[in-house]
C-alpha positions as CSV (number, residue, x, y, z in Angstrom):
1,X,66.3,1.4,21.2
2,X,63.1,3.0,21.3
3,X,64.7,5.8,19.0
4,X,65.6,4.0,16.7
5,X,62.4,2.0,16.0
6,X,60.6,5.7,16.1
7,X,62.1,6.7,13.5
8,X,62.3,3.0,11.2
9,X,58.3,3.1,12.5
10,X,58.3,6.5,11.0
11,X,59.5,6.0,7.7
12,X,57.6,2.4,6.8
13,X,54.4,4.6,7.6
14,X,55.5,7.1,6.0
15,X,56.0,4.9,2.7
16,X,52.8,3.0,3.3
17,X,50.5,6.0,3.6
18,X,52.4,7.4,0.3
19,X,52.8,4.2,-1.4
20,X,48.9,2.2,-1.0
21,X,49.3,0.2,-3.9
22,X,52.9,-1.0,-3.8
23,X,53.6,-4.7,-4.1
24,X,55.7,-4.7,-0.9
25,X,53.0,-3.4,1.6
26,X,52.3,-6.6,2.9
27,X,55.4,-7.2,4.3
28,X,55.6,-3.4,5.2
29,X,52.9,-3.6,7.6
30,X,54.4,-7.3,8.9
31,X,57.4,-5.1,10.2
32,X,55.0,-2.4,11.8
33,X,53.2,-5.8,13.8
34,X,56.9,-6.7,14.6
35,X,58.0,-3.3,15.9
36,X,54.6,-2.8,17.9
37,X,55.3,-6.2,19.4
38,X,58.8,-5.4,20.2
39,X,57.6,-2.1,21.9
40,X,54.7,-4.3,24.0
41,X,56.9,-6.7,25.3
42,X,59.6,-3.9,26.3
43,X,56.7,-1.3,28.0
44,X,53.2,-2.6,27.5
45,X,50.8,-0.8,26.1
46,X,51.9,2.7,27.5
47,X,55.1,2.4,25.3
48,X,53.1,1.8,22.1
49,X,50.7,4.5,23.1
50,X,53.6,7.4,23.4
51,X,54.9,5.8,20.2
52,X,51.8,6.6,18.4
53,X,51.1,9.9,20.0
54,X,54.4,10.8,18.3
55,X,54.0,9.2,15.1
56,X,50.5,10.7,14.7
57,X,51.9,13.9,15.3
58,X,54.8,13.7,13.1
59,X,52.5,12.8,9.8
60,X,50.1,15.5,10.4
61,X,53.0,17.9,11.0
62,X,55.2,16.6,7.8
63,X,52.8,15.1,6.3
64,X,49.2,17.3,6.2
65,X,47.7,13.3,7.0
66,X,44.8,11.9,9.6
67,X,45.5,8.6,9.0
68,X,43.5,6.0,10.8
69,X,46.5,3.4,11.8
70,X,46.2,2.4,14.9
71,X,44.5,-0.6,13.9
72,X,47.6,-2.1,12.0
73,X,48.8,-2.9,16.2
74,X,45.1,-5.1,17.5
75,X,45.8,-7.9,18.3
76,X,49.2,-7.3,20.0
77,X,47.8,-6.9,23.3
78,X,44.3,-7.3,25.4
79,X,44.8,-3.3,25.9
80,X,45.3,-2.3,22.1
81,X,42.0,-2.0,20.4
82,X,41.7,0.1,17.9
């Protein structure tokens, strides 16, 4: 599971750091709360942290981007706070 919501976590980040303006971002981010919260409840906070850690690395890698996101996940857990 974990897999697969890399990579859908991947590419709504992908499209919301290349897309700031769009109309649907709103309900963009909504699904990266969702996915965060589906990750807590399966691991805690150690499963959302290796998520990020690879997520970071993948948009500086692909991408050439430092993007400050971790914030999109406070609020999911005591532990999160970004």
């Amino acid at each position: 599971m974990d897999a697969y919501l890399e990579e859908e976590f991947y590419d709504i980040l992908t499209y919301c750091i290349e897309n700031p303006n769009a109309s649907d971002l709103e309900s963009k981010k909504q699904r990266i709360s969702m996915i965060g919260k589906e990750l807590h409840a399966d691991g805690g906070a150690d499963a959302m942290e290796n998520m990020f850690y690879s997520i970071e690395s993948r948009i500086k890698d692909e991408l050439g981007r430092d993007e400050a996101i971790r914030s999109w996940w406070n609020n999911i857990s005591d532990e999160w706070k970004y």
